[in-house]
C-alpha positions as CSV (number, residue, x, y, z in Angstrom):
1,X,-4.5,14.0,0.6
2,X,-7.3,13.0,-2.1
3,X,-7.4,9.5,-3.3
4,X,-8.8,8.6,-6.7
5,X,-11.2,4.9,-5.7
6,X,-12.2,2.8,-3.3
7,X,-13.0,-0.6,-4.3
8,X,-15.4,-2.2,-2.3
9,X,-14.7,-6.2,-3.2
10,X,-11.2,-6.2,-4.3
11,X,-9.8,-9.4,-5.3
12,X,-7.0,-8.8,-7.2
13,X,-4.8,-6.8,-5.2
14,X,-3.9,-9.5,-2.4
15,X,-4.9,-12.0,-0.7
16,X,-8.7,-12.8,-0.2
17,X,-11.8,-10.5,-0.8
18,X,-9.8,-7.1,0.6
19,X,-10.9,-3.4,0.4
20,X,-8.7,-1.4,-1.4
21,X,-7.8,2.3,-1.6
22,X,-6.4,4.5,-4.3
23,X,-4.6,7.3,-3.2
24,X,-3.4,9.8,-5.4
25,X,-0.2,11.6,-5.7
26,X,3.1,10.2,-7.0
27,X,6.1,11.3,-7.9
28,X,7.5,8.2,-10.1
29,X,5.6,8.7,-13.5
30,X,6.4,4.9,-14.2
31,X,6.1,4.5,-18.2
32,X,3.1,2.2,-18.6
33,X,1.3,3.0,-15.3
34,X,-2.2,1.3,-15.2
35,X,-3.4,4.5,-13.2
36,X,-1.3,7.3,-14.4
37,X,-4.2,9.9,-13.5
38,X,-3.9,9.1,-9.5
39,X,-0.2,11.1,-10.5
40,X,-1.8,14.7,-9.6
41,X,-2.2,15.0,-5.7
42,X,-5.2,17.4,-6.6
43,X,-7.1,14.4,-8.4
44,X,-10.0,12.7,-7.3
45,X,-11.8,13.1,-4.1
46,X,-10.5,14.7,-0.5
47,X,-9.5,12.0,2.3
48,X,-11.8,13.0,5.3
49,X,-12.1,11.4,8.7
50,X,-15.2,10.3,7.1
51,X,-13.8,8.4,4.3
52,X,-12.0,6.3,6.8
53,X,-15.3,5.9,8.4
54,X,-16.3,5.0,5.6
55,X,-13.8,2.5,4.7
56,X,-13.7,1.1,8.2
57,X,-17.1,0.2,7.1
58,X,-16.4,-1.8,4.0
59,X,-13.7,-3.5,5.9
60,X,-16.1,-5.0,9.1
61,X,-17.6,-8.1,7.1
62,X,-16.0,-11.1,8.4
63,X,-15.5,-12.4,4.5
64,X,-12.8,-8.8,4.1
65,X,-9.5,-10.2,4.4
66,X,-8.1,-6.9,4.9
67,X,-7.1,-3.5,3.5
68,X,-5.2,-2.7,0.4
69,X,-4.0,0.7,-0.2
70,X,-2.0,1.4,-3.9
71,X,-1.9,4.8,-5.8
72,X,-0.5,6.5,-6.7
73,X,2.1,6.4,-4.1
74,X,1.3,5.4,-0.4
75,X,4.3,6.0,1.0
76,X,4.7,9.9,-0.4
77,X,5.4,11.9,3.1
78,X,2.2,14.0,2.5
79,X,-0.3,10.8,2.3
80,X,1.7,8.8,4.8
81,X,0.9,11.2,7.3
82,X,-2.9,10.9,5.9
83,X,-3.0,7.0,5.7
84,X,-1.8,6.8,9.4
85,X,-5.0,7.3,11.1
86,X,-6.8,5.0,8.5
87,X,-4.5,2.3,9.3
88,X,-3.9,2.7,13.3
89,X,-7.8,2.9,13.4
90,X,-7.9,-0.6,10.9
91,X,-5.6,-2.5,13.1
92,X,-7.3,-1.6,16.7
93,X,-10.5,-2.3,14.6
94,X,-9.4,-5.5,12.7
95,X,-6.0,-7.0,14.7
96,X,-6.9,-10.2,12.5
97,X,-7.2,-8.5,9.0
98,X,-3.9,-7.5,6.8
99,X,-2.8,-4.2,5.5
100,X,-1.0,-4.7,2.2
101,X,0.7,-1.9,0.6
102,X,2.0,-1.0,-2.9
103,X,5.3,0.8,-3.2
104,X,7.2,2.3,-6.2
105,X,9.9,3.5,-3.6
106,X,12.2,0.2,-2.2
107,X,11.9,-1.2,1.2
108,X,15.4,-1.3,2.1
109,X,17.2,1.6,0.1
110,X,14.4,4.0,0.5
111,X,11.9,3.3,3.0
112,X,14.0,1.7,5.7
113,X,17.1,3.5,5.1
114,X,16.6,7.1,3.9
115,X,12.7,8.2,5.2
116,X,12.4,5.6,8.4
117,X,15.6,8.0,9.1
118,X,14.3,11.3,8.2
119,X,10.8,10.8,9.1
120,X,9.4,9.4,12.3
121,X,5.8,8.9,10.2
122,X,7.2,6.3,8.2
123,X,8.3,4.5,11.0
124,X,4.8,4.6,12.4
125,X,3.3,3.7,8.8
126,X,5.7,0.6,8.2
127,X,4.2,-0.3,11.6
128,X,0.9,-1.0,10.6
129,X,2.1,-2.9,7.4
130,X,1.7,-6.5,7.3
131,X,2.8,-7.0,2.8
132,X,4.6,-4.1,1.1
133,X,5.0,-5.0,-2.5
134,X,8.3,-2.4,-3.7
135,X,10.1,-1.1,-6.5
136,X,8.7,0.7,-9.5
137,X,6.9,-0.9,-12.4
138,X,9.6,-1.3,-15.3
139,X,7.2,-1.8,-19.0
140,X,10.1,-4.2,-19.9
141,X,9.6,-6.7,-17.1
142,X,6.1,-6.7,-17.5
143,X,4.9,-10.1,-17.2
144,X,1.3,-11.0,-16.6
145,X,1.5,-14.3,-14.6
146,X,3.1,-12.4,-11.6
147,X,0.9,-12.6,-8.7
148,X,0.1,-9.0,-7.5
149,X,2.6,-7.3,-8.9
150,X,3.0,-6.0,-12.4
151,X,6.9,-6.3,-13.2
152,X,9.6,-8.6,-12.5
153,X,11.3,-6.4,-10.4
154,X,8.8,-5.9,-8.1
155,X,9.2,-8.1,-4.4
156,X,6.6,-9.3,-1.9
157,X,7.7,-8.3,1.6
158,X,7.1,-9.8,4.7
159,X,7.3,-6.1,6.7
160,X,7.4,-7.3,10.3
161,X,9.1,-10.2,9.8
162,X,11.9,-8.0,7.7
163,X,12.0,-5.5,9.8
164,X,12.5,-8.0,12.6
165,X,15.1,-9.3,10.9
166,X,17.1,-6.5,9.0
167,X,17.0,-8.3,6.0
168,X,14.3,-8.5,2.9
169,X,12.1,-11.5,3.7
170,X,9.8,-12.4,0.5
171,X,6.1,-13.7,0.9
172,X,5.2,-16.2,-1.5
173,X,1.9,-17.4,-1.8
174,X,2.2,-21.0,-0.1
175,X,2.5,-18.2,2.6
């Protein structure tokens, strides 16, 4: 896997000051994409045992709220399988701190239902998860005073909680 940025002091993609990874590699091509360059797998930078190091790093101060990984697309197979070790390591690390995650695919329909199924790494990914926000950005729900997500369509996921559950519980930020 390569990934295309790290920001250091991210505040803008979840909740508190959070770190947050770009990966690169998607499949989706959403029309308007703010990062349509992270859709080449080959862009930006390989994703080393010492990135994570790296980004372990970032993520100790006790002001880092956690870890925020977006794309490109996270859950692709091929970077699921990368972003594992990065997130096992973050949560033995930082049991206190959340992982938030940024999906085009859907948490039921696709994630849950169809590669939880086919693919025992997605099962171990969703583990990690504490927020998945799911569902591809549509240009003609665009709407700016959405809280970190771009489109209407896009949900807020509680991931233990829903998974608990079998059914879609929403975060909201009184949360």
């Amino acid at each position: 896997m390569n990934y295309a940025d790290i920001k250091r002091h991210d505040i803008a993609n979840g909740t508190g000051v959070r770190v947050s990874l770009f990966v690169s590699g998607c499949t989706h091509h959403c029309k308007g994409c703010f990062n349509s360059e992270t859709w080449d797998f080959s862009y930006g930078t390989p994703f080393t045992q010492e990135t994570i190091d790296q980004i372990l790093l970032y993520c100790k101060p006790d002001y880092i709220a956690g870890l925020s990984l977006l794309g490109g697309e996270p859950f692709e197979r091929e970077n699921q399988i990368a972003l594992i070790p990065l997130v096992k390591q973050f949560k033995e690390l930082f049991p206190q701190k959340t992982i938030w995650c940024w999906s085009g695919y859907l948490f039921d329909r696709d994630i849950r239902d169809t590669m939880s199924v086919k693919w025992p790494e997605t099962k171990e990914f969703l583990f990690y998860l504490d927020i998945l926000v799911d569902g591809e950005f549509i240009e003609a729900q665009k709407n700016h005073s959405l809280v970190f997500r771009g489109s209407s369509n896009q949900r807020i996921i509680l991931v233990p909680e829903s998974l608990k559950e079998n059914k879609i519980l929403l975060w909201t930020p009184a949360d």
